[in-house]
C-alpha positions as CSV (number, residue, x, y, z in Angstrom):
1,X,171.3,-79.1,43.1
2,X,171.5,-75.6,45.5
3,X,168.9,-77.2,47.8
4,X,171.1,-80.7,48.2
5,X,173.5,-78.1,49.2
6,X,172.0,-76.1,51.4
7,X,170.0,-78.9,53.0
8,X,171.2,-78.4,56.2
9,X,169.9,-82.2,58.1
10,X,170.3,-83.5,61.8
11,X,174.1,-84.8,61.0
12,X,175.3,-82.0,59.5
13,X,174.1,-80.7,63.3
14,X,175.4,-83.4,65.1
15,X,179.2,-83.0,63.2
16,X,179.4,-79.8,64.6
17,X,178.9,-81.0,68.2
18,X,181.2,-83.4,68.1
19,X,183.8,-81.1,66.2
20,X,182.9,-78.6,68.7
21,X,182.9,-80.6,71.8
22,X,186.0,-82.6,70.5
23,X,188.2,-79.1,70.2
24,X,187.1,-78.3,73.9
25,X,188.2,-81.8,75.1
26,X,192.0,-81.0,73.5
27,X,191.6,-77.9,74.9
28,X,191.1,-79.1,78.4
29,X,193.8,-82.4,77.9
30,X,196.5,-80.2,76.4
31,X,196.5,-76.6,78.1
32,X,198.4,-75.7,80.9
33,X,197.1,-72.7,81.3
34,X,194.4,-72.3,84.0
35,X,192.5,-69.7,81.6
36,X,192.4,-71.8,78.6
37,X,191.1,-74.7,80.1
38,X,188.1,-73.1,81.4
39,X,187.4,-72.0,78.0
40,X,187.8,-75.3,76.5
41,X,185.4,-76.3,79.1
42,X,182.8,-73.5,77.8
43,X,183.3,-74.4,74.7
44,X,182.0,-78.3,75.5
45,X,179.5,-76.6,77.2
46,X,178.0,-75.1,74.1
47,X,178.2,-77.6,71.9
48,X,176.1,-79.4,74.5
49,X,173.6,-76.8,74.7
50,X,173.6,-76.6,70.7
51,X,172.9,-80.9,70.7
52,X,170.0,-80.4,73.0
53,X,168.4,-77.7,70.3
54,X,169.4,-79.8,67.9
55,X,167.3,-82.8,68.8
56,X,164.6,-81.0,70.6
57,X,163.4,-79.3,66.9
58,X,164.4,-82.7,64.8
59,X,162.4,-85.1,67.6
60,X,159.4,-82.7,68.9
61,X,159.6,-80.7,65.3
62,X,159.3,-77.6,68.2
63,X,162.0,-75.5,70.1
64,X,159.9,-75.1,73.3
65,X,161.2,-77.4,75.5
66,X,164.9,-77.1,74.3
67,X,164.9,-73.4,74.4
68,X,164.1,-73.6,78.2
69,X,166.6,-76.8,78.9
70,X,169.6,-74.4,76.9
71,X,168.4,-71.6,78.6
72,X,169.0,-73.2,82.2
73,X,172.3,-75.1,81.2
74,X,173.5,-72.0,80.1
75,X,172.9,-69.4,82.7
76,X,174.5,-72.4,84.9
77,X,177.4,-72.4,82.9
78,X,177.9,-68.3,82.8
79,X,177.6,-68.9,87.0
80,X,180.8,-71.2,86.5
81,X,182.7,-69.5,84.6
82,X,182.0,-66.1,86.4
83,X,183.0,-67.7,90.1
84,X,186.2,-69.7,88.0
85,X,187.1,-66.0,86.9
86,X,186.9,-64.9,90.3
87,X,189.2,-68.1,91.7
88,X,191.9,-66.9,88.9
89,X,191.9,-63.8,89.7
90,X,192.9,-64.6,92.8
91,X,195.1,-67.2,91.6
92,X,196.9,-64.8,89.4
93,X,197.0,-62.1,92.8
94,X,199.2,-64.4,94.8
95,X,201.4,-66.6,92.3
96,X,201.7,-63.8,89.3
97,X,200.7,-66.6,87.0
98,X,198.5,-69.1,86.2
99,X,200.6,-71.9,84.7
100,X,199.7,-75.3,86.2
101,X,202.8,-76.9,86.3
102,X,204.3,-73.4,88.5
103,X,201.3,-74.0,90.5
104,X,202.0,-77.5,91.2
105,X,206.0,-76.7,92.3
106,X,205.0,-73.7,94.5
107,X,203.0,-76.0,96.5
108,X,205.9,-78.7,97.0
Protein backbone atom coordinates (compact mmCIF):
# COMPACT_ATOMS: atom_id res chain seq x y z
CA UNK A 1 0.00 0.00 0.00
CA UNK A 2 3.08 2.75 1.06
CA UNK A 3 4.84 1.86 -2.27
CA UNK A 4 1.39 2.59 -4.43
CA UNK A 5 1.86 5.77 -2.58
CA UNK A 6 5.06 6.68 -2.98
CA UNK A 7 5.25 5.43 -6.57
CA UNK A 8 6.16 8.42 -7.91
CA UNK A 9 5.54 7.50 -12.25
CA UNK A 10 6.04 9.74 -15.44
CA UNK A 11 2.40 11.48 -14.94
CA UNK A 12 2.73 12.29 -11.62
CA UNK A 13 5.89 14.18 -13.43
CA UNK A 14 4.17 15.49 -16.19
CA UNK A 15 1.12 17.09 -13.69
CA UNK A 16 3.64 19.05 -12.20
CA UNK A 17 4.71 20.59 -15.55
CA UNK A 18 1.72 21.46 -16.69
CA UNK A 19 0.58 22.83 -13.08
CA UNK A 20 3.82 24.51 -13.16
CA UNK A 21 3.93 25.84 -16.54
CA UNK A 22 0.09 26.62 -16.38
CA UNK A 23 0.78 29.14 -13.09
CA UNK A 24 3.54 30.90 -15.20
CA UNK A 25 1.21 31.35 -18.16
CA UNK A 26 -1.47 33.27 -15.61
CA UNK A 27 1.29 34.87 -14.32
CA UNK A 28 2.39 36.36 -17.60
CA UNK A 29 -1.65 36.97 -18.96
CA UNK A 30 -2.67 38.60 -15.68
CA UNK A 31 0.29 40.77 -14.26
CA UNK A 32 0.80 44.13 -14.91
CA UNK A 33 3.80 44.40 -13.33
CA UNK A 34 6.92 44.38 -15.51
CA UNK A 35 8.70 42.25 -12.57
CA UNK A 36 6.15 39.68 -12.19
CA UNK A 37 5.90 38.76 -15.51
CA UNK A 38 9.45 37.96 -16.04
CA UNK A 39 9.08 35.65 -13.24
CA UNK A 40 6.04 33.96 -14.50
CA UNK A 41 8.19 33.55 -17.53
CA UNK A 42 11.03 31.81 -15.38
CA UNK A 43 8.80 29.88 -13.84
CA UNK A 44 7.61 28.25 -17.51
CA UNK A 45 11.02 28.03 -18.02
CA UNK A 46 11.58 25.48 -15.33
CA UNK A 47 8.91 23.47 -15.71
CA UNK A 48 10.26 23.05 -19.22
CA UNK A 49 13.65 22.19 -18.08
CA UNK A 50 12.01 19.79 -15.33
CA UNK A 51 9.76 17.96 -18.69
CA UNK A 52 13.05 17.50 -20.55
CA UNK A 53 14.56 15.52 -17.27
CA UNK A 54 11.51 14.03 -16.92
CA UNK A 55 11.38 12.16 -20.26
CA UNK A 56 15.05 11.88 -20.83
CA UNK A 57 15.33 9.25 -17.53
CA UNK A 58 11.66 7.61 -18.38
CA UNK A 59 12.72 7.22 -22.40
CA UNK A 60 16.67 6.64 -22.29
CA UNK A 61 16.29 5.13 -18.49
CA UNK A 62 19.62 7.75 -18.19
CA UNK A 63 20.00 11.50 -17.25
CA UNK A 64 23.04 12.08 -19.52
CA UNK A 65 21.65 13.74 -22.32
CA UNK A 66 18.91 15.68 -20.37
CA UNK A 67 21.28 16.89 -17.68
CA UNK A 68 23.34 18.61 -20.57
CA UNK A 69 19.99 19.83 -22.67
CA UNK A 70 18.64 21.48 -18.84
CA UNK A 71 21.98 22.58 -18.26
CA UNK A 72 22.10 24.78 -21.58
CA UNK A 73 18.36 25.89 -21.40
CA UNK A 74 18.99 27.08 -18.19
CA UNK A 75 22.16 29.00 -18.18
CA UNK A 76 20.17 30.62 -21.30
CA UNK A 77 17.44 31.47 -19.26
CA UNK A 78 19.64 33.02 -16.17
CA UNK A 79 21.25 35.30 -19.32
CA UNK A 80 17.59 36.53 -19.86
CA UNK A 81 16.52 37.22 -16.87
CA UNK A 82 19.87 38.85 -15.82
CA UNK A 83 19.84 41.48 -19.09
CA UNK A 84 15.64 41.80 -18.36
CA UNK A 85 16.88 42.87 -14.78
CA UNK A 86 19.12 45.20 -16.23
CA UNK A 87 16.30 46.77 -18.82
CA UNK A 88 13.99 47.26 -15.46
CA UNK A 89 16.28 48.73 -13.71
CA UNK A 90 16.49 51.20 -16.05
CA UNK A 91 12.94 51.17 -16.62
CA UNK A 92 12.33 51.79 -12.97
CA UNK A 93 15.39 54.83 -13.24
CA UNK A 94 13.40 56.96 -15.57
CA UNK A 95 9.48 56.32 -14.90
CA UNK A 96 9.69 55.49 -10.95
CA UNK A 97 7.66 52.47 -11.71
CA UNK A 98 7.16 49.58 -13.57
CA UNK A 99 3.40 49.27 -14.08
CA UNK A 100 2.56 48.60 -17.73
CA UNK A 101 -0.46 50.37 -18.09
CA UNK A 102 1.71 53.84 -16.67
CA UNK A 103 4.19 52.76 -19.14
CA UNK A 104 1.80 52.67 -21.90
CA UNK A 105 0.25 56.45 -21.02
CA UNK A 106 3.67 58.05 -20.58
CA UNK A 107 4.43 57.16 -23.96
CA UNK A 108 1.09 58.74 -25.50
Amino acid sequence: MIEAILNIGLVHYLILVMLLFLTGLLGVLISRNILRTIMSLFSMTISIVISFLTFGFYCDNSLDNANITSIFILTIAVVQAIIALVILYKIYQSNEYLDVEKIKDKEN
